[in-house]
N, C-alpha and C positions, 0 to 999 in steps of 0.2 A: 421180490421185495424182502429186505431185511427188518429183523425185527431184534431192537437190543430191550433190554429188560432192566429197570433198576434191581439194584438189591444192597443190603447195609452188609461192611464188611467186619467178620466176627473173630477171623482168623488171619493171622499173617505167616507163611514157613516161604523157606527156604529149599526147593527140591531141586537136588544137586545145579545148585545155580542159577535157576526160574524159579523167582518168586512168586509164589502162588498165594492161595489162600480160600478160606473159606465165606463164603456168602450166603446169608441169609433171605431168601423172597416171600415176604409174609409166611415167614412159618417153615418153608421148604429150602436147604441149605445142601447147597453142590460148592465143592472143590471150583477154586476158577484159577486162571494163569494171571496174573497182576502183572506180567513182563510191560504193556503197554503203559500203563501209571504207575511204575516202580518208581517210589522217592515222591509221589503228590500223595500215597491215600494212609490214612492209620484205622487202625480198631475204628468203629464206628462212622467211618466214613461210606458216601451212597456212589457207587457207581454204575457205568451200562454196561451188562454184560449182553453177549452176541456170541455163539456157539463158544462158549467156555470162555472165551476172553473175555476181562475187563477193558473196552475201547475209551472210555472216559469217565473222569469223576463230575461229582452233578452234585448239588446239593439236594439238604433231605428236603426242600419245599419243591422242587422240579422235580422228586421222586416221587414224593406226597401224589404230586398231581397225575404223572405218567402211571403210576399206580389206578389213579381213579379213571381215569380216560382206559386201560385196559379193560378195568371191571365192569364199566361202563359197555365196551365192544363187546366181554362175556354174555352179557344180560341181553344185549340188542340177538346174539346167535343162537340165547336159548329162546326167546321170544317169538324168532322167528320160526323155528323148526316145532312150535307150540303152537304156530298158525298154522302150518303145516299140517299137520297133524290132527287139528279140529274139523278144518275147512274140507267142505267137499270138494273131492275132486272135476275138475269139471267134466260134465256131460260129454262124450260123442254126441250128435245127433243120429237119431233114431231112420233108419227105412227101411220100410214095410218091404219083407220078400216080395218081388215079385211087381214091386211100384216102373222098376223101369222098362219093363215090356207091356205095360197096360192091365196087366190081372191084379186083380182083388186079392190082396193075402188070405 
């Protein structure tokens, strides 16, 4: 399964002939390669990045949301590892040494 990621674009260069730039993801900002949307995206535009490439520009209401739908899947995997965690494990059941040859433990 692939997973692309929005992020708002904050930087645009030039390196040695791929256009790259820099991307913003709530707060967290990596280098991407923009060769794929070179000539669609400027300064503050949202696009999907996927192992450093930018694969498409989106706007910021389809980021908005892919945003919340992520943070949304965050909370459901801490949730769950927090039921995990509570919850008793279940039982084996128990026997008595000694039950399957007829003796009294």
């Amino acid at each position: 399964m692939c997973l692309g990621i929005p992020g708002r674009v904050v930087e645009l260069h030039d390196d040695g002939g791929f256009p790259t730039g820099v991307v913003d993801f709530g707060g967290v900002r990596r280098e991407v390669c923009l060769a794929y949307v070179a000539g669609e995206v400027a300064i503050d535009d949202y696009v999907i990045v996927h192992v450093g490439f930018a694969i498409s520009k989106v706007d910021e209401a389809e980021a908005r949301r892919t945003f919340e739908v992520l943070r949304e899947m965050s909370r459901l995997d801490e949730l769950e590892w927090i039921a995990e965690a509570i919850e008793p494990a279940p039982r084996e059941p128990r026997v008595a040494l000694g039950a399957a040859d007829g003796r009294r433990p």
